[in-house]
N, C-alpha and C positions, 0 to 999 in steps of 0.2 A: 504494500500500500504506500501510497506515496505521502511525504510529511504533509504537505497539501491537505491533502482527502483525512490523512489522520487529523489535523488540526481541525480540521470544519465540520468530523461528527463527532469528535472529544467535547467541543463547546457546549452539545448539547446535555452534558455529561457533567454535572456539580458534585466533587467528590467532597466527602466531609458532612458531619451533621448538621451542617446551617442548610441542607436541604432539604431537610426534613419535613419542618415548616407548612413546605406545601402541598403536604401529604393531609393534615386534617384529623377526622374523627372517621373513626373505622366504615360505620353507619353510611354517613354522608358520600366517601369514597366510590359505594358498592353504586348508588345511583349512576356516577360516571360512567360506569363501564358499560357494554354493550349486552343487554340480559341474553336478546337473542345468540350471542356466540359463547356464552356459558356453558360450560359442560361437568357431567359429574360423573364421568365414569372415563376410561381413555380411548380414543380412537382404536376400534378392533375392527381388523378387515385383512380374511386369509390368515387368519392364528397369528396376524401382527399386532402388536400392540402398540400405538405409535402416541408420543406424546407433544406438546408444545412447549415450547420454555420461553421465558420473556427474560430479558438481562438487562443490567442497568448498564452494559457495556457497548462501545462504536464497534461496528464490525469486526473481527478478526484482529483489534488492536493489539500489540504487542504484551503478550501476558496476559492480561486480566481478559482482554477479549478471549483469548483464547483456551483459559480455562473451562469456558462451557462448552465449546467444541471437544474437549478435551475427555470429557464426563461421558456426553452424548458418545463416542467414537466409542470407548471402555466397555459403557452399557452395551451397544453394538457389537462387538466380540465376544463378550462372554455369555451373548445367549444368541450367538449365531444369527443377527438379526430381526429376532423375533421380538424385540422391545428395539425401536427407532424413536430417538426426539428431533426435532425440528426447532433447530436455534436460530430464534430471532432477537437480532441484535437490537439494543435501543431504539425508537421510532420506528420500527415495522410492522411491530402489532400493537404495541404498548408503547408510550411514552420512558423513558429511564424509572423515572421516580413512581411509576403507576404499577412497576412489575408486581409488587409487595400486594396490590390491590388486584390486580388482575387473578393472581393468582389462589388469593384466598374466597374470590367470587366467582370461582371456577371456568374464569374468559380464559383463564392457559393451566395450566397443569400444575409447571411449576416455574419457578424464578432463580438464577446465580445473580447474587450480589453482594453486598455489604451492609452484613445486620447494623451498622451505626446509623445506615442510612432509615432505619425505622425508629428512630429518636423520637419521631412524632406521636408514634404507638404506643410506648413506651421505654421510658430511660434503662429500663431492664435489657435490652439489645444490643447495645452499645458495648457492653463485657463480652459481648460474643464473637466483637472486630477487634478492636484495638484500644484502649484507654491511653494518655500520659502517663508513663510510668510504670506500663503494666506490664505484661508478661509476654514472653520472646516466642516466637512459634512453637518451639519445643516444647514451653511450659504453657500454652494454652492448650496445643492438643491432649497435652496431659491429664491440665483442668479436666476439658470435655469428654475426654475419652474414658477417664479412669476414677476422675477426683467429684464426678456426681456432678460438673457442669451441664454435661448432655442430658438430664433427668429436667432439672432449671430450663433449660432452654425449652426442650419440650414441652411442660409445662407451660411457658409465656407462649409459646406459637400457639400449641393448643386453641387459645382463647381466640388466635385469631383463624384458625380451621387451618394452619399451615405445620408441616412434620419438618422438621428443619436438620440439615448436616452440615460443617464441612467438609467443604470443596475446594481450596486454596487457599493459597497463602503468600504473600510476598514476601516473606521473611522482615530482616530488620529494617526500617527505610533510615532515611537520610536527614540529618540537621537542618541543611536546605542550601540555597544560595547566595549569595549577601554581594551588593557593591562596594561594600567599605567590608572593613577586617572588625571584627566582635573578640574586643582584647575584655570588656567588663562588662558588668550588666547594666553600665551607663551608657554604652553602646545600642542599648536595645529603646531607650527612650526617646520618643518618635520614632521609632525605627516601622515603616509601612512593611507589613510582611501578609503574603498571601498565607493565611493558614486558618482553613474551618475548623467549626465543633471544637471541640475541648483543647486542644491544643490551640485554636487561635484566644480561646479565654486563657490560658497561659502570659501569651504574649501578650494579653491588654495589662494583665498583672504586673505584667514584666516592666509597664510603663509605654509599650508601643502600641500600635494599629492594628489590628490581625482584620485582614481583607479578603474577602469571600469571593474566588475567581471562578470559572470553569478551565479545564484543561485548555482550551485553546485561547482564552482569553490572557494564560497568563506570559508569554514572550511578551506581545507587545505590550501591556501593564507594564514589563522590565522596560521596555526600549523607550517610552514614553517619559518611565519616571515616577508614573502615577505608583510605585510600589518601589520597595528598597530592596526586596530580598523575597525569596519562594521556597518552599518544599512540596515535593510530590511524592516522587516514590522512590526512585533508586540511581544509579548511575544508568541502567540498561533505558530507562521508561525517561528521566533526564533528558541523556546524552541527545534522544530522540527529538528532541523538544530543540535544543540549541541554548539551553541557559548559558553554560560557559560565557556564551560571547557577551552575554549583558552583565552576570552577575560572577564575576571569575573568586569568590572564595567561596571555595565549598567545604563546608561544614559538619562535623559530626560528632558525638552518636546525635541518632535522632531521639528525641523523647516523647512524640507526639504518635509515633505508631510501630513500637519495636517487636512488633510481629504480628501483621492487620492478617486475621484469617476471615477469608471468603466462604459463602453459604449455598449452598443449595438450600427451595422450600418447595415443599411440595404438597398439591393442594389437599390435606387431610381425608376430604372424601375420595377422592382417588388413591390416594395411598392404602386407606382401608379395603378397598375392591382387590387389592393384589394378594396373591398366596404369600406365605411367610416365606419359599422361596422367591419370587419375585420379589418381595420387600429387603429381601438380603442382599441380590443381586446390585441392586439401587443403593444400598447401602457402599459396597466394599465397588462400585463404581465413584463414588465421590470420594473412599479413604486413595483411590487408586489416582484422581484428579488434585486430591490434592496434596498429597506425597512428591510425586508430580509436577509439583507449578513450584513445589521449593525447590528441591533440586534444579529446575527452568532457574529461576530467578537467584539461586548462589552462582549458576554459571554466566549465566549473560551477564551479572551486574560485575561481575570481576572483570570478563572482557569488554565490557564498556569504562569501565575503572582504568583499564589498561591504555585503552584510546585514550580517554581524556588526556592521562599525565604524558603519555608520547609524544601524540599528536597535538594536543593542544595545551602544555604547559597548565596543566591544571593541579597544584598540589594541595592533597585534604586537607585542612586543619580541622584543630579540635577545641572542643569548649574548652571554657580553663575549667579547674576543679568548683573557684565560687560559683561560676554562671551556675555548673549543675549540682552545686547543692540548695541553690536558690530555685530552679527551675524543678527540681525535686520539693523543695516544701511546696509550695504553689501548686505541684500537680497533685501532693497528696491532699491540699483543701477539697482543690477543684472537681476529685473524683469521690472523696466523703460526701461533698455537696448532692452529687449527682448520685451517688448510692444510697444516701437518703431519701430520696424524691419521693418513694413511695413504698405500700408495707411489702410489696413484690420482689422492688426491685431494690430493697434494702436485704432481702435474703439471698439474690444473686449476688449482691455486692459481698456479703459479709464470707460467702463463699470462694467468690475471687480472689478477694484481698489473704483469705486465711492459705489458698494455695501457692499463690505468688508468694507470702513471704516463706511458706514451708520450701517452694520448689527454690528458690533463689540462693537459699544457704549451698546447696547442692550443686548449682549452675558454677555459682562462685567457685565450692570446691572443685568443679570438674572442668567445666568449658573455659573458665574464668583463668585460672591458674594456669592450666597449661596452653591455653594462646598465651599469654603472658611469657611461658616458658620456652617455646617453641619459637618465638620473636628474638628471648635472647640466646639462643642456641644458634642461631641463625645467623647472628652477627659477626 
């Protein structure tokens, strides 16, 4: 796809919780969508079972697009084509932000996206992508897979007729981009930075602007001016874009999304029409999509890491220790705030917070210490 065409269906495409918003009241939603193309059972024709997906993602975009092609092809193999989905990209059946709704009023089947992105449903969702400060992909599949997250999560879909998995994952993302060099956290005041949902409540904290772009709005936001600095996703999804050329210090760790895992939902009463083989099937196609998209996204974001500083003289910097111990308290207000919101989503939170700090002692001893060690062995 050409940068072009990726720029101009990204636009439509507002990552982060400030798009929540215009998502609404569950109730209200269901009126939008189209009664007569509802369905509640799956496309059967010739012992095929074929279903629809709606995504919050532009076509076949680099990674995140193509996680749901990714799921759909799995499913497709492992039952010899007898279960087929039909991935439509953003705007083709559904609007991006309407997947969440199409899917639970049975106009598609099901949806890949980014549970943050149902912020509007409830602040209970949002543990299920990414929080500031929260837990690394390794330790949220954990959460969900072992530590009684996926019981929670089910639970909150439930209510809204959706059976929910992951499906992907970007792994760590990135600090972001900045015009000027961020030596203090006096740096950050007025500092205009594209960064939604809870991570850009950080940066108003911090003293600056956090500015709500879509994906293709934000080069020229740099090139303008109208913004100081950006984050999105990685070096691979970056490099793509062309920030280098506006905003040349790049930054890290990220602390705004250090391991966003991606969902498949699928519409409850259809999920219940399937044999508990087929339910399985569906299952270890999403562990398979999104195992999958990490591995994708450790390799590409290295060989785009690589370009930048080759090619384009780009060397990482790093926060200093104060910025991230200030950007650590601030994010653990910012995510108390939001974990109390409600008596729901005050039990997903108090679940979260209790695995991340269990799983993080461990990370430290294992991941933590020997990159460390493996760094100066190297030298």
């Amino acid at each position: 796809m050409k940068r072009r065409q990726i720029l101009g269906a990204v636009a439509a495409v507002a990552t982060g919780t400030g798009v929540t918003a215009i998502l609404g009241n569950k109730d209200n939603n269901k009126q939008s969508i189209n009664k007569e193309s509802a369905i509640s059972t799956p496309n059967i024709a010739k012992g095929i079972k074929r279903f629809r997906m709606v995504t919050t993602w532009p076509k076949d975009f680099p990674g995140l697009g193509q996680m749901p092609n990714r799921f759909a092809s799995a499913l497709s193999e492992m039952t010899s084509g007898a279960m087929e989905v039909k991935v439509y990209a953003a705007g083709e059946l559904v609007g991006a932000m309407e997947s969440f709704d199409a899917t639970a009023s049975g106009a598609a089947d099901m949806y890949h996206g980014a549970e943050y992105y149902w912020q509007g449903k409830s602040k209970g969702f949002s543990f299920f992508t990414s929080v500031p400060m929260g837990m690394t992909a390794a330790e949220i599949m954990g959460w969900i897979d072992h530590g009684g997250g996926q019981k929670l999560w089910d639970d909150l879909s439930a209510d809204f007729n959706i059976k929910p998995f992951q499906a992907g994952n970007t792994g760590h993302q990135t600090g972001g981009w900045f015009k000027k060099k961020i030596n203090s956290l006096e740096d950050f005041k007025g500092l205009k930075m594209r960064m939604p949902g809870l991570g850009g409540e950080v940066i108003r904290r911090l003293g600056g602007a956090a500015v709500q772009l879509s994906g293709g709005e934000i080069y020229q936001a740099l090139q303008s001016g109208s913004i100081d600095a950006t984050e999105w996703v990685g070096p691979w999804n970056d490099y793509a874009f062309g920030f280098y050329r506006e905003a040349p210090y790049y930054y890290a760790p990220g602390f705004h999304e250090p391991g966003a895992s991606l969902a498949v939902g699928i519409n409850l009463d259809v999920w219940n029409t399937l044999s508990t083989s087929e339910q399985s099937i569906i299952k270890y196609a999403c562990k398979s999509a999104n195992d999958a998209s990490l591995g994708e996204y450790t390799h590409e974001n290295a060989k785009a890491l690589s370009i930048l500083k080759k090619d384009h003289n780009i060397s990482p910097r790093y926060f200093s220790d104060e910025i991230m111990k200030e950007i650590g308290k601030i994010s653990k207000d910012v995510v108390y705030e939001l974990g109390n919101a409600d008596k729901r989503t005050a039990t997903i939170y108090q679940s979260y917070i209790k695995a991340r700090n269990s799983y993080s002692k461990w990370t430290e001893m294992s991941d933590g210490l020997y990159i460390n060690a493996r760094k100066i062995s190297d030298e």
